[in-house]
Each structure stands twice: as C-alpha cells, then as structure tokens.
C-alpha positions as a Markdown table, in Angstrom:
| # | Residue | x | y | z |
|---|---|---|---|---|
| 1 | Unk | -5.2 | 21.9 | -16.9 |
| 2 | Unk | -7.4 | 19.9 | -14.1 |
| 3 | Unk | -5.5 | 17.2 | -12.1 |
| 4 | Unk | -7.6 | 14.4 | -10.3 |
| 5 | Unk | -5.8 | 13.5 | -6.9 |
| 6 | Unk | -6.1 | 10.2 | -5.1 |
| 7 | Unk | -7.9 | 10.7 | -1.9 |
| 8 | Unk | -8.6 | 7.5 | 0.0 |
| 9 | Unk | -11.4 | 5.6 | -1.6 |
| 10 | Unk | -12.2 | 8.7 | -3.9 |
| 11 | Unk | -10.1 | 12.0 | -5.6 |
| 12 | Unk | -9.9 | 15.5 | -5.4 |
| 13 | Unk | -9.7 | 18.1 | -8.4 |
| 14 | Unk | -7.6 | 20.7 | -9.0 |
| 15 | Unk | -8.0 | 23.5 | -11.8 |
| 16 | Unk | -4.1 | 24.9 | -12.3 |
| 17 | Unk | -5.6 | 27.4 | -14.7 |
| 18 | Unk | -2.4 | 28.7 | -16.8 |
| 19 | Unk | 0.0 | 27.4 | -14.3 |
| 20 | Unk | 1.8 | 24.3 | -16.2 |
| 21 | Unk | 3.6 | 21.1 | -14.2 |
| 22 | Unk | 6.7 | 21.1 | -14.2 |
| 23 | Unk | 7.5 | 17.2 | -13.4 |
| 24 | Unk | 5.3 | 14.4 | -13.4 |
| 25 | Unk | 4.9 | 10.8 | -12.5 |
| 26 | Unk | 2.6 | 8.5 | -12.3 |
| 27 | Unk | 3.4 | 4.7 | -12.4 |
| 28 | Unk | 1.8 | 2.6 | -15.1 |
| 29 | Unk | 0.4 | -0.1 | -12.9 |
| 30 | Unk | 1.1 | -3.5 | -14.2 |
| 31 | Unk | -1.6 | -6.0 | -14.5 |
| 32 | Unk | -2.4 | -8.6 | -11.6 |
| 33 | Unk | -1.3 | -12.3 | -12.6 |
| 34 | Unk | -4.5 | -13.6 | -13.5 |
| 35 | Unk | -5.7 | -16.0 | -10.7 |
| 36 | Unk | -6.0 | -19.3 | -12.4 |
| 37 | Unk | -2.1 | -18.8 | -13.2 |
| 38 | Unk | -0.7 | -17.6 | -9.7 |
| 39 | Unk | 0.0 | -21.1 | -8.4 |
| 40 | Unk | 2.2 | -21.5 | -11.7 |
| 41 | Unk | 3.8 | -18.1 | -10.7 |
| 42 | Unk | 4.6 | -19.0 | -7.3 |
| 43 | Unk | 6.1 | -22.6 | -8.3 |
| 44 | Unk | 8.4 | -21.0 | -11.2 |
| 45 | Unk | 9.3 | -18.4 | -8.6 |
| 46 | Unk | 10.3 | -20.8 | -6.0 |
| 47 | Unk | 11.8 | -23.7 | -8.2 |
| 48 | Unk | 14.1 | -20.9 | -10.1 |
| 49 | Unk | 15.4 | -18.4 | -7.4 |
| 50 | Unk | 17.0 | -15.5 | -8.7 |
| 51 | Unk | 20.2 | -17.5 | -6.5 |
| 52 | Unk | 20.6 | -20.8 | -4.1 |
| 53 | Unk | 18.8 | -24.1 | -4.5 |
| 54 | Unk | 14.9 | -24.7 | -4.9 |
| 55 | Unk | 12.7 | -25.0 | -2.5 |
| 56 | Unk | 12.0 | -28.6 | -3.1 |
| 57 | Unk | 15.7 | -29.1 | -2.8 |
| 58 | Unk | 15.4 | -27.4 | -0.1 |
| 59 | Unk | 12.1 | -28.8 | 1.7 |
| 60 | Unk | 13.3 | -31.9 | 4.7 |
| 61 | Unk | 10.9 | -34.9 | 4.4 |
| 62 | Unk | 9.2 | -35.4 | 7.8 |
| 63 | Unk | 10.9 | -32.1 | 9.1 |
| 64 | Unk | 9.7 | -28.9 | 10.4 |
| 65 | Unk | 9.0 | -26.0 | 8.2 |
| 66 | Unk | 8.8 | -22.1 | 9.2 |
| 67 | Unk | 6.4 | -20.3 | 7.2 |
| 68 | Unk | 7.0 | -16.3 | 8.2 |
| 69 | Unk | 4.3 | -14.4 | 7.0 |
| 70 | Unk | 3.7 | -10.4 | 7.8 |
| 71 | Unk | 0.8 | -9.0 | 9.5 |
| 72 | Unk | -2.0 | -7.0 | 9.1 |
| 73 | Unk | 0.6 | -3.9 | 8.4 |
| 74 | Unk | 1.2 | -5.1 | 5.3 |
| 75 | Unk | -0.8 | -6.0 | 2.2 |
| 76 | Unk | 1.1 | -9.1 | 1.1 |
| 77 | Unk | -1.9 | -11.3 | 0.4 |
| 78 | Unk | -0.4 | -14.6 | 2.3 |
| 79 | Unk | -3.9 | -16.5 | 1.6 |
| 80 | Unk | -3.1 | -16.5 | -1.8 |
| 81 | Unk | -0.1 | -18.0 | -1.2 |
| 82 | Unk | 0.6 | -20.1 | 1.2 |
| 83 | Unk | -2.5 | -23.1 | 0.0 |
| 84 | Unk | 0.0 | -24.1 | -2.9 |
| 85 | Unk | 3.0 | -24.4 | -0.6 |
| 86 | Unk | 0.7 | -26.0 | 2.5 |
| 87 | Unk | -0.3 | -28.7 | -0.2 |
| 88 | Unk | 3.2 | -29.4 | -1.3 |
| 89 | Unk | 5.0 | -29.4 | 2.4 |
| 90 | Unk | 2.1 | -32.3 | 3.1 |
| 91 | Unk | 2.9 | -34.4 | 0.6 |
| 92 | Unk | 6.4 | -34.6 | 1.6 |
| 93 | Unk | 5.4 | -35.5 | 4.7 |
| 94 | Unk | 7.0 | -32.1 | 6.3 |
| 95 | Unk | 5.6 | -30.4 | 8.8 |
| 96 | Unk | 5.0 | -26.5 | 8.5 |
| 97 | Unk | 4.5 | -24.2 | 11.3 |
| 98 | Unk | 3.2 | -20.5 | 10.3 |
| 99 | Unk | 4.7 | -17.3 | 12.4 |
| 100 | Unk | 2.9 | -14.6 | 12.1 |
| 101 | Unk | 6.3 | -12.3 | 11.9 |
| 102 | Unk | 4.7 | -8.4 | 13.7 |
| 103 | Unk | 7.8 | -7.6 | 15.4 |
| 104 | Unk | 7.0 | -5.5 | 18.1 |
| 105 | Unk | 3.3 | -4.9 | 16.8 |
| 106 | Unk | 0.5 | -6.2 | 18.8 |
| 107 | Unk | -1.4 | -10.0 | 18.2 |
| 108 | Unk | -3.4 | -10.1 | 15.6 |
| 109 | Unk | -7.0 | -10.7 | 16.3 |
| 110 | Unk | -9.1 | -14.0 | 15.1 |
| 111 | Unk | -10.9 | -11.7 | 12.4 |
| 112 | Unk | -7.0 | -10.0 | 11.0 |
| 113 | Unk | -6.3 | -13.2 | 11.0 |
| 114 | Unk | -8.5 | -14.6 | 8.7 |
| 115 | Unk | -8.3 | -11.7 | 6.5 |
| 116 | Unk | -4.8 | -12.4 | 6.9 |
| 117 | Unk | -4.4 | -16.6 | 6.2 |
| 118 | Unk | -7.2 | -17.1 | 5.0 |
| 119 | Unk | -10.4 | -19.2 | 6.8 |
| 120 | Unk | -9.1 | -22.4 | 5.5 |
| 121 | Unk | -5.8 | -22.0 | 6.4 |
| 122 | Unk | -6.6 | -20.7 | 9.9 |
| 123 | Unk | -8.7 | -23.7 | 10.5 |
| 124 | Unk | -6.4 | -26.5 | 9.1 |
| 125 | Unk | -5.0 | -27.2 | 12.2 |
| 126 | Unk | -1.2 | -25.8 | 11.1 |
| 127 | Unk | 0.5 | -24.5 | 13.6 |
| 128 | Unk | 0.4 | -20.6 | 14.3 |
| 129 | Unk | 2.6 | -18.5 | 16.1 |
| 130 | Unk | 2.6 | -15.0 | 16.4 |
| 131 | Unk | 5.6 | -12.7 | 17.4 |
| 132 | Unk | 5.0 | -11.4 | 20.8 |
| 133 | Unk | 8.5 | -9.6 | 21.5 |
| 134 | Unk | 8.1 | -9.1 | 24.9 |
| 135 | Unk | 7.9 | -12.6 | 25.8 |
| 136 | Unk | 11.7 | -13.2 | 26.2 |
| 137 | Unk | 11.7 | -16.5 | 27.1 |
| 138 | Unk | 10.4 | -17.2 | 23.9 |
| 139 | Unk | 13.8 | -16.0 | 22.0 |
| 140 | Unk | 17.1 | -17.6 | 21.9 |
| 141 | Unk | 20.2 | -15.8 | 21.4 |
| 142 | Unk | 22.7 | -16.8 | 18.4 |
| 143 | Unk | 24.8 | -14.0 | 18.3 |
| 144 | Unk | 25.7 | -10.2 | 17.2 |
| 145 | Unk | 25.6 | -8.4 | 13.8 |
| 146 | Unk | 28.7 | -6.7 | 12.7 |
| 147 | Unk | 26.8 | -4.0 | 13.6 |
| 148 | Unk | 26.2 | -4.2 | 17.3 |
| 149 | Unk | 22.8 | -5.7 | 17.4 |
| 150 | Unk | 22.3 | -8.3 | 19.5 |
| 151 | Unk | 19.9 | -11.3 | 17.9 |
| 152 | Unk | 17.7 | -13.0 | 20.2 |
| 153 | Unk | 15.2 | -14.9 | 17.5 |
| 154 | Unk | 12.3 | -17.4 | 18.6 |
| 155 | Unk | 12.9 | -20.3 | 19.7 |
| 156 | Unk | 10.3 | -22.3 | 17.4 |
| 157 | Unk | 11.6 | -20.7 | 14.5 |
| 158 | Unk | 15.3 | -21.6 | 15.4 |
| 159 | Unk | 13.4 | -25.1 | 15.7 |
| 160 | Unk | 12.6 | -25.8 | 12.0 |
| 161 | Unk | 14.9 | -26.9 | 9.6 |
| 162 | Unk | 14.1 | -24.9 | 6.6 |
| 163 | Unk | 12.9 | -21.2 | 7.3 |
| 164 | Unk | 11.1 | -19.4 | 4.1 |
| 165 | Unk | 9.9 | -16.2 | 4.2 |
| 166 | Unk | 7.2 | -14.2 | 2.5 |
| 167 | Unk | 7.1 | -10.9 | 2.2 |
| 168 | Unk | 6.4 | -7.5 | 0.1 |
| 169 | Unk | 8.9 | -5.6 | -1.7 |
| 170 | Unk | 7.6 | -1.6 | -1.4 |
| 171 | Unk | 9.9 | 1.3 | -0.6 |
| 172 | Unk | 9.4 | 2.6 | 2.6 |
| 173 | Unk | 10.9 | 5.2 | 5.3 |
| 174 | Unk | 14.4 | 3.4 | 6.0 |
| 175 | Unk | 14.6 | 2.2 | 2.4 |
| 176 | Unk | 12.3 | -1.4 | 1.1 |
| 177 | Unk | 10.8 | -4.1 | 2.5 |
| 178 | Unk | 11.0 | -7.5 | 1.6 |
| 179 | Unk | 14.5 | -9.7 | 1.9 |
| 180 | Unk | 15.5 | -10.5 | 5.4 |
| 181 | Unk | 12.8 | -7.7 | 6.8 |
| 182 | Unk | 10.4 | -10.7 | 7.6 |
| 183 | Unk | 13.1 | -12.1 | 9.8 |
| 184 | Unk | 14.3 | -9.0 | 11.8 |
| 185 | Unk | 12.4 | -7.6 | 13.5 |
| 186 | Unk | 9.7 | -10.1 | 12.2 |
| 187 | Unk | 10.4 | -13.0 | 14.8 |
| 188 | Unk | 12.7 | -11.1 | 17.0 |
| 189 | Unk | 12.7 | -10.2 | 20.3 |
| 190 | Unk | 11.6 | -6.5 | 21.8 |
| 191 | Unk | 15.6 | -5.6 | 22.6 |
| 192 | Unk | 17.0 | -6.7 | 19.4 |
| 193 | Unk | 14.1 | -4.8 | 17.8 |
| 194 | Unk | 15.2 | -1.7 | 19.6 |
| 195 | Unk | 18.6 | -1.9 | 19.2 |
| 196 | Unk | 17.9 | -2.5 | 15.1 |
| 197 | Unk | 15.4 | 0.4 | 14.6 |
| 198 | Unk | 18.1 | 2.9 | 15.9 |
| 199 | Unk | 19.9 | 2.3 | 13.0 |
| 200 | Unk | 16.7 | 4.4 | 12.0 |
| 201 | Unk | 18.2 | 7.4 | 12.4 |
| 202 | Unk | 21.0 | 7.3 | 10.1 |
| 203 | Unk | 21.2 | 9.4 | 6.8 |
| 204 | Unk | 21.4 | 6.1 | 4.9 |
| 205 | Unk | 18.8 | 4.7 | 6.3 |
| 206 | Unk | 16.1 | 6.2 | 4.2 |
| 207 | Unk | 13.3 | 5.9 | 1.6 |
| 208 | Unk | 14.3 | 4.5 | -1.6 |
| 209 | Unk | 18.0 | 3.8 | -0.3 |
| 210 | Unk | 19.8 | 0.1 | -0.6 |
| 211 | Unk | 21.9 | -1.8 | 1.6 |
| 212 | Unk | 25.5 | -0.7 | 0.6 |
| 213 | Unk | 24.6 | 2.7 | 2.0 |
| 214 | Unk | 21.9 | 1.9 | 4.1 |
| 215 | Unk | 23.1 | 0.5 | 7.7 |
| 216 | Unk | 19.3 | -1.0 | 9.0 |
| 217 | Unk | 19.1 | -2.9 | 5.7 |
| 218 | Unk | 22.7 | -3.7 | 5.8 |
| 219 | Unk | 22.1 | -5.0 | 10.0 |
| 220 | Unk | 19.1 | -6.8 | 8.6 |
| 221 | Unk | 20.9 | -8.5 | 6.0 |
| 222 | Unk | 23.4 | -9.7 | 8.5 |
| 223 | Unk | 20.6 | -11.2 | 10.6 |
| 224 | Unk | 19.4 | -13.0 | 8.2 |
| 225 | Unk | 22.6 | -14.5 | 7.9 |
| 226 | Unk | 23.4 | -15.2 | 10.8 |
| 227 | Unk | 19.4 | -16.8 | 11.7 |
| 228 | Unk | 20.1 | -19.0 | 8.5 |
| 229 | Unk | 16.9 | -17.7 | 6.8 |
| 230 | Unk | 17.1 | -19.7 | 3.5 |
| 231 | Unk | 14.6 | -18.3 | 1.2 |
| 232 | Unk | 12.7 | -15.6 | 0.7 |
| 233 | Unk | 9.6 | -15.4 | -1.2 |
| 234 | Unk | 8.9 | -11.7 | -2.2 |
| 235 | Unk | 5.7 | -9.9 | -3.8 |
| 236 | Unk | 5.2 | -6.8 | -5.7 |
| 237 | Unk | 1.8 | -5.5 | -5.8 |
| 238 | Unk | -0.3 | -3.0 | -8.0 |
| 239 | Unk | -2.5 | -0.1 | -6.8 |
| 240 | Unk | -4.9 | -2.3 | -6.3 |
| 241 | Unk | -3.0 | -4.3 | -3.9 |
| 242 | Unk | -2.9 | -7.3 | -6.5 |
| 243 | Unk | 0.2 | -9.7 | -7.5 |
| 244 | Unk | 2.0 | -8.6 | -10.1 |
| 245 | Unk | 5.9 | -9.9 | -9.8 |
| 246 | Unk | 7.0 | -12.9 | -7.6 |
| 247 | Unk | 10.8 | -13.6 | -6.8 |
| 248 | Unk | 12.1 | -15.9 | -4.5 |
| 249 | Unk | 16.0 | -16.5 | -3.3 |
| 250 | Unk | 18.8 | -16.3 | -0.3 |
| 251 | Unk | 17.1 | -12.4 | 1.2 |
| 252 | Unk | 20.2 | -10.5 | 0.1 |
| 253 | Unk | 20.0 | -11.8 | -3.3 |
| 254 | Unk | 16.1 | -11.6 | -3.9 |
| 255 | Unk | 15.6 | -8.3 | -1.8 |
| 256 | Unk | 18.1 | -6.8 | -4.8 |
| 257 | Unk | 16.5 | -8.5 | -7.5 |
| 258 | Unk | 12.9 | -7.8 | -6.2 |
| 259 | Unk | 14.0 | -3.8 | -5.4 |
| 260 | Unk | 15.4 | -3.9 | -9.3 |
| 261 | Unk | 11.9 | -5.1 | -10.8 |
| 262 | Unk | 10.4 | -2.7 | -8.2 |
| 263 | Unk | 12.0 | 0.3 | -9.7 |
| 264 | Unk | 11.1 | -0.7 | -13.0 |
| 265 | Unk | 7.6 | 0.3 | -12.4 |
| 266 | Unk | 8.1 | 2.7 | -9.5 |
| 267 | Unk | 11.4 | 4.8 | -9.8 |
| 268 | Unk | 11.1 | 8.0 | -11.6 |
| 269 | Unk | 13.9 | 10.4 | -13.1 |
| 270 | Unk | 14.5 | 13.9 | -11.7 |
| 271 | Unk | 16.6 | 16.9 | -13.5 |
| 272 | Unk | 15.5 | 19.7 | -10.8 |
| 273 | Unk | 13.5 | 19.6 | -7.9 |
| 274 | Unk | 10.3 | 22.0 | -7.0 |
| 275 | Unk | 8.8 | 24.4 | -4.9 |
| 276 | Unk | 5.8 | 22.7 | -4.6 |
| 277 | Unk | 5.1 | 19.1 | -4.9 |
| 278 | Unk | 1.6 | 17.2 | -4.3 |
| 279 | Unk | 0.4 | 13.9 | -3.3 |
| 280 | Unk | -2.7 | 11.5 | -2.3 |
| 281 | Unk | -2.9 | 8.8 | -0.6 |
| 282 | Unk | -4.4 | 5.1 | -0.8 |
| 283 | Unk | -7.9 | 3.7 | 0.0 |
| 284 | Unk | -5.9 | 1.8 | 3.0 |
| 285 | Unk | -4.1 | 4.8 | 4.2 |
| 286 | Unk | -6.6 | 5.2 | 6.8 |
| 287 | Unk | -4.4 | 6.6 | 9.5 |
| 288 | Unk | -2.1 | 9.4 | 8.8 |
| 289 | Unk | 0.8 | 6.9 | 10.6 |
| 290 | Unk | 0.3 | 5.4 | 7.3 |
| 291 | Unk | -0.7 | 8.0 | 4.8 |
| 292 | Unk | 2.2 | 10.7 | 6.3 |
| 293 | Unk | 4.5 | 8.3 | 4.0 |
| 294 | Unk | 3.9 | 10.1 | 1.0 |
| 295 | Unk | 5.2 | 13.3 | 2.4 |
| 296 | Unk | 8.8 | 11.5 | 3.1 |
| 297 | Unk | 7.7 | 10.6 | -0.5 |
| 298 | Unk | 7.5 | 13.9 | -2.0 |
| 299 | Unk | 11.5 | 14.6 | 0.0 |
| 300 | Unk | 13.5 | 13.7 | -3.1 |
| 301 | Unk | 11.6 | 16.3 | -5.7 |
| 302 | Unk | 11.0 | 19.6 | -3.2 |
| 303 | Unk | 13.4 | 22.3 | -2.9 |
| 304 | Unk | 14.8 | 23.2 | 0.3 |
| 305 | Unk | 12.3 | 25.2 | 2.4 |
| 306 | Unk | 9.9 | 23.9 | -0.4 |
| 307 | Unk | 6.0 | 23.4 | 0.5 |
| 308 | Unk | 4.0 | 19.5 | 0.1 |
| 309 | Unk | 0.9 | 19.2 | -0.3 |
| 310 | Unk | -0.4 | 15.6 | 1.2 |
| 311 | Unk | -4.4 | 14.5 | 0.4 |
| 312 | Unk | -5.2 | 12.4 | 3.0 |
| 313 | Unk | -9.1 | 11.8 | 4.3 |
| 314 | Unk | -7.4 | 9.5 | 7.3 |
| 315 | Unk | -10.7 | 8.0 | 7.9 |
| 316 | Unk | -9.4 | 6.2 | 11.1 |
| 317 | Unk | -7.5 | 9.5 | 12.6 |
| 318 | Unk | -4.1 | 10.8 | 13.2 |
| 319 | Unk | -2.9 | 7.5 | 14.7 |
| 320 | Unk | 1.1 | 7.0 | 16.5 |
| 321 | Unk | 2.2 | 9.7 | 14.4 |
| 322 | Unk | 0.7 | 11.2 | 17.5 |
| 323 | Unk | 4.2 | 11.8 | 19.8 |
| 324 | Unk | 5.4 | 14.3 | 17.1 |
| 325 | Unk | 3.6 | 17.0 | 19.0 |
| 326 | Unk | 6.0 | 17.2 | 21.8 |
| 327 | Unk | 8.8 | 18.1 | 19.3 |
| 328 | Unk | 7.2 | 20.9 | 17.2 |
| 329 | Unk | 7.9 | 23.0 | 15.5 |
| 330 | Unk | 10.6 | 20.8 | 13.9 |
| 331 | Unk | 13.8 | 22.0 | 14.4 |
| 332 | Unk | 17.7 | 21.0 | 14.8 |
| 333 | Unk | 17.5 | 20.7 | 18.5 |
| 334 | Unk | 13.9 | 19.2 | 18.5 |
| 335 | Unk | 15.5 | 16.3 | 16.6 |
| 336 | Unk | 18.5 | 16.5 | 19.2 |
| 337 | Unk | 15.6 | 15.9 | 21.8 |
| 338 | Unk | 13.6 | 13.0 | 20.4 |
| 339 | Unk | 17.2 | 11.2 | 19.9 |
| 340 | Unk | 17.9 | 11.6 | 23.8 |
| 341 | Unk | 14.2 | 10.3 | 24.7 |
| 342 | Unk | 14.8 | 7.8 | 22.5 |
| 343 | Unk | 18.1 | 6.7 | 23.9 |
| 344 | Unk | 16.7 | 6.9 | 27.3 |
| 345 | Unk | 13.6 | 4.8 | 26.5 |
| 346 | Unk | 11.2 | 7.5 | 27.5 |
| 347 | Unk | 9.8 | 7.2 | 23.8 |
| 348 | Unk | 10.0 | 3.4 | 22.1 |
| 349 | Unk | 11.8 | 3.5 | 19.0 |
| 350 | Unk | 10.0 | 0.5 | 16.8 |
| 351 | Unk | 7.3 | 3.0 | 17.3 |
| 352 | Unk | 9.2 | 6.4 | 16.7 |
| 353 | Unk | 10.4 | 5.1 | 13.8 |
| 354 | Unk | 7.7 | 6.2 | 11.5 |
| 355 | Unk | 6.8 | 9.9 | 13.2 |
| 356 | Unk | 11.0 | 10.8 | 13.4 |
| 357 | Unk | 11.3 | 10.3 | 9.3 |
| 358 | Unk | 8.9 | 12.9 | 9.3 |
| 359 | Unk | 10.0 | 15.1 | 11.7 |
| 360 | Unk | 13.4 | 15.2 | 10.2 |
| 361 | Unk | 11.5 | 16.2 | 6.6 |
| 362 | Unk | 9.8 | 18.9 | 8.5 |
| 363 | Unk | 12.7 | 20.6 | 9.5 |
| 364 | Unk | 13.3 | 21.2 | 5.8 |
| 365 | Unk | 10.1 | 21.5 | 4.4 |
| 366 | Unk | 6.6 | 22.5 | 4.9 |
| 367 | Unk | 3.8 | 19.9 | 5.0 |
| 368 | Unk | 0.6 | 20.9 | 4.3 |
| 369 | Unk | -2.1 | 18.2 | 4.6 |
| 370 | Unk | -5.9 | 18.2 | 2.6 |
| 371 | Unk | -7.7 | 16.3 | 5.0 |
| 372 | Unk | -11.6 | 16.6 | 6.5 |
| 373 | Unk | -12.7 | 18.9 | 8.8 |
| 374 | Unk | -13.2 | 16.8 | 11.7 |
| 375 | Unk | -9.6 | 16.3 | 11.2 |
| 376 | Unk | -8.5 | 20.0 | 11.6 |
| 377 | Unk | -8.1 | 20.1 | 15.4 |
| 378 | Unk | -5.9 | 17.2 | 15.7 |
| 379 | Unk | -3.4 | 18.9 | 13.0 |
| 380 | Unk | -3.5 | 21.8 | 14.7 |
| 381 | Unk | -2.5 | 19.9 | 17.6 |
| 382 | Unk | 0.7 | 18.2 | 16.1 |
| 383 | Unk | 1.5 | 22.2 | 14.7 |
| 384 | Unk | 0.7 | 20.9 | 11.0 |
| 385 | Unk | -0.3 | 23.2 | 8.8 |
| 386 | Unk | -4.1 | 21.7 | 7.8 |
| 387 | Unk | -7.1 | 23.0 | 5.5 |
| 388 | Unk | -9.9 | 21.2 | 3.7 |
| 389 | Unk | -9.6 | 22.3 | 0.4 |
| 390 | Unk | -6.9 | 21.4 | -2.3 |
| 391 | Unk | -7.4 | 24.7 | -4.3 |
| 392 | Unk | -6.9 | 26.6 | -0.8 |
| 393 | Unk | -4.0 | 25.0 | -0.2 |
| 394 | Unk | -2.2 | 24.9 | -3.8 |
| 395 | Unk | -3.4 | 29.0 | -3.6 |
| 396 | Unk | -1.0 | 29.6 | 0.2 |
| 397 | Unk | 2.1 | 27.8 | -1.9 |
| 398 | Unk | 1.7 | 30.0 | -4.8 |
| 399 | Unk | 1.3 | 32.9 | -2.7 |
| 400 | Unk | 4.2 | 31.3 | -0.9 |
| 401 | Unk | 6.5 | 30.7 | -3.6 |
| 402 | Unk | 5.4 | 32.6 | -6.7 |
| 403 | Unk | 3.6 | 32.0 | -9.3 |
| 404 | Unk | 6.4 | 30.9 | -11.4 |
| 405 | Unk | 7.5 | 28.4 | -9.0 |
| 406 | Unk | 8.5 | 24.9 | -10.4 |
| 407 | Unk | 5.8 | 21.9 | -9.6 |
| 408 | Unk | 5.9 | 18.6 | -9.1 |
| 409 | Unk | 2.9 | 16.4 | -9.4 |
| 410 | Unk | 4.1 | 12.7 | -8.1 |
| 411 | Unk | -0.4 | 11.3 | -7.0 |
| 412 | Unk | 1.4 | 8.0 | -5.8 |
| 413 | Unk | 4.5 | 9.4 | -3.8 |
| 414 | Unk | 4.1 | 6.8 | -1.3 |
| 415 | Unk | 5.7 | 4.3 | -3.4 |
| 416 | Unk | 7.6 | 6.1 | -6.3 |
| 417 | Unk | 11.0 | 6.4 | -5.7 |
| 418 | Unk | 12.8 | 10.0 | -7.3 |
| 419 | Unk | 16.2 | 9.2 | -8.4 |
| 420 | Unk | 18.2 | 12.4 | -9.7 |
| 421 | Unk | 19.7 | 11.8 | -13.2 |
C-alpha cells in the first residue's frame, strides 16, 4: 500500500510495503455553497437562528451596528460576507461599524486587510476598528465572569446597539472556535485576555472538548453574556477553505449547533489507539505555530509513549512556537516551569497558549516532524526530533515500536476530532 500525505501546497508518498493501517480517517469534504447562492445562505442563516430573534428583528433603524470580524489568523472569508449584510444595515438606515476582533494580535496591515474585507468594503467609508489590547483607555469594564476574569471590552463596541459576530467553527488547541470566541478575546483588553487564556492550562481545556467540561469555553460563554453579544454568525469551511455550512444564533446556542454539524464531517470513531500515527499539514500552514496543531491532533489516537509523525514544509519558518526551547526536553517539571513564568509574566500567555498544548503532548509522546532541510537546524534547536524524508522517519518508529505496531493514518489531524467509542 502507498499513502499520499498532504504537505503544504503539495504531498509526500509513502510505500508501507506489507505493513497494513490499522485506523483511518479522512473527512469527505463537503462541497462549497455555490457562489451565486451564498447570499441566500447567509439570509436563511440569519433570518432562522438555530435560537433568539432574527437579525432584522434585531437590526435598530438609524442605530449603530458592531460587525466583529476575525483577522488574518483565521480563514473565515468576511468579504464574502459582510456586502449582503452592509447592503441591508443601509437600507434601514443603521449604521455599522466593523472591529477587526485580533485580541492581542498585532494591527492588520492595509494589504491583510483587503485580503481580509475585501477592496470594496475597505474603501466604503464604514467605519473600522481594530483591537489593539494594549490601548486600555480604549476598554470599558462591565464586570467579572463566574470565573474570575475580569471583562474590560471596547468602548465602541459597548457603543452599538446590536453586536453580531462572525466567525469560524474549527476545533482547535483549547477546544473550537466560533460562538462567543469573536467577543473574548476578540475586542477585549490585554489583562482580560491574560487572565482568560490561563484557563489554557486546564485539562478540559483542550482540542475537540465543549463547554460543560471545558472552563475557557465555558469563561467565554459567560463573557459573551455578560457583553450582550446578540448573534453570532458562524462558518464551516472545506479543505479548500470554502463555505460549506452557515449557522447563526445567541453564541452559546450556535457555537453547539455549529460544533454538532462540524463533527458531522470532521469527528472520527476510535476502538484502540496506535503506536504510530501520521499527519500533513495545509497549504496555509506556513509556520510550524500553525502546522504544530496537527500533532495535538494526532493526541487522541497515539498510545502512551507513542511516536507522531507531522509533514510540514513550514515555508515561513518555525514561528512563536519558538519559546518551547527553553523548556526541553518536555517533562513534569518543565511544564511546572513554564506555569511559573507564565504566572510571573516573564512569558505572555495569549502567546504561550499555542507552544504549552504542545509541550504538554510532548511529555507523553514523541513528535517527529518531515520538514525541509533548511529547516533541520531550527528543530534541532527546539530538541525536536527532525528528518527530511517520510520513509526515514516511518523506518525509526518501526524500529521503535515493532513491526507489528498498530497505525493510525489521520492526513487531516488538524481538524478531525478522535472521539473513543
């Protein structure tokens, strides 16, 4: 058997000779919504929310309206959506202001922007803000979650009577986006960002898990609240980073229905984990910051002390994962370490976030990565096992492991979800 392995804007082959897989997934992609029927999509989606009123019901004549849109982190594809709702909000007369909701990310240049809103949108005149979180006169504050986090939000945003969201529904490191994610730590503050993301650290905060057992999502939620975010508008997208399901409701209420369609396409059944697992990555996953996901991933179907395999060309380098160095090899009391410098602000944790998930797999599992050559020194640096060949490196975890070892084949592992049966 020969297995063809997503690698960035190309693929890797693999020969396994006799050796058989053992578990296998690979999402059937659903089609894009053709183009000349997503304004249709987006009108159904916002005039029957999976809870709450519409958003015409909703929309105040001659009023302001907040427009929260990601950034150029995420591949929601707001130019596609927002002309339909711009057209509508000006016939009622309202007035909507678009927040460009980063967090604690950095502005978004002219050029991201465009890519971002779109060149018509950008020039229209409509208001944009962007999130800068450590501009706190910009924030108000309205209160604290159940969970201890203090809410400063912006000011403008407080400002406008109705408050929609758009967003994308993916699983990620501290369970999925989409839902009141737009919100917090979209247009909040640096210290209520902080105080959020150490929620981070908690078991339950992790890939594939929901808010009853997940305290970030469940802190979020709260926010949302509390912010009196009405309606969120949330996307799913295909491989090819096109629209494929639209939901829109209250965020508690659409983040649930939006994960449950997500998981129709992207949750997979598990009886009994492997030895070795392998992944690839995306065409956009040109940093490891954002490739490394797949190997959090690959978690739920390795065995203890199990070996991953991660493809990953990362044309545009290691990126933050960077910090990960200083608490190698991964261990109990390495995680004990980056906890403290996190506590003491001596690392940030809105930007740990990503490189602790890791780190805590690592102290379980070996990661190998497939990357390029010019790559090899920077791996080395972070103490990650590193080689440029795929058949090299599936060889070291069957010498590792034996040849009978159980595999698991998952190219997508980014965004499928293992769920044990």
């Amino acid at each position: 058997m020969r297995l063809s392995v997503p690698y960035g804007d190309n693929s890797l082959g693999l020969d396994l000779g006799t050796k058989e897989v053992d578990l296998s997934f690979t999402p059937v992609f659903p089609p894009a919504i053709e183009k000349d029927k997503l304004e249709d999509a987006i009108w159904r989606a916002l005039e029957n929310p999976v809870a709450g009123p519409s958003f015409s019901s909703l929309v105040p004549r001659g009023g302001k309206v907040a427009l929260l849109v990601d950034n150029f982190a995420r591949a929601t594809p707001a130019y596609q959506i927002l002309p339909p709702i711009l057209s509508y909000l000006a016939e009622q007369g309202a007035k909507p202001v678009i927040f460009i909701a980063s967090g604690a990310l950095w502005k978004m240049s002219r050029e991201q922007l465009e890519a971002k809103l779109g060149k018509e949108i950008l020039e229209s005149g409509v208001p944009i803000i962007q999130n800068e979180a450590r501009d706190f006169d910009n924030y108000e504050f309205i209160g604290v979650t159940s969970l201890g986090t203090p809410l400063w939000v912006h000011k403008e945003f407080l400002a406008c009577e109705l408050r929609l969201g758009i967003g994308l529904t993916q699983v990620n490191l501290w369970g999925y986006g989409g839902g009141g994610k737009i919100l917090l730590p979209g247009v909040c503050a640096y210290e209520t960002i902080e105080w959020n993301h150490h929620l981070s650290a908690a078991p339950g905060s992790s890939f594939g898990h929901l808010p009853d057992d997940n305290p970030i999502r469940q802190d979020i939620e709260e926010a949302a609240d509390i912010a009196n975010l009405q309606m969120v508008l949330n996307v799913i997208l295909n491989k090819d980073r096109e629209i494929v399901d639209l939901k829109a409701g209250p965020p508690r209420a659409v983040h649930l229905a939006s994960v449950q369609r997500y998981n129709e396409i992207y949750a997979y059944k598990i009886k009994e984990e492997a030895e070795i697992s392998l992944a690839g990555s995306f065409p956009w996953d040109t940093l490891f910051a954002h490739a490394c996901w797949g190997a959090v991933g690959l978690d739920g179907v390795t065995k203890e002390g199990g070996t991953m395999i991660l493809c990953v060309p990362c044309p545009a380098g290691i990126g933050h994962v960077k910090p990960i160095k200083r608490y190698m090899p991964p261990t109990k009391d390495s995680l004990a370490r980056a906890l403290k410098d996190f506590y003491y602000l001596n690392v940030e944790f809105w930007d740990g976030v990503i490189w602790y998930k890791l780190l805590e797999v690592l102290t379980r599992k070996e990661l190998v990565v497939v990357t390029e050559e010019k790559h090899l020194p920077g791996f080395a640096e972070l103490k990650i096992k590193a080689l440029t060949s795929l058949d090299e490196a599936f060889a070291y975890a069957l010498e590792k492991h034996g040849a009978d070892a159980r595999f698991a084949y998952v190219p997508y592992a980014k965004w499928c979800v293992p769920q044990k049966e």
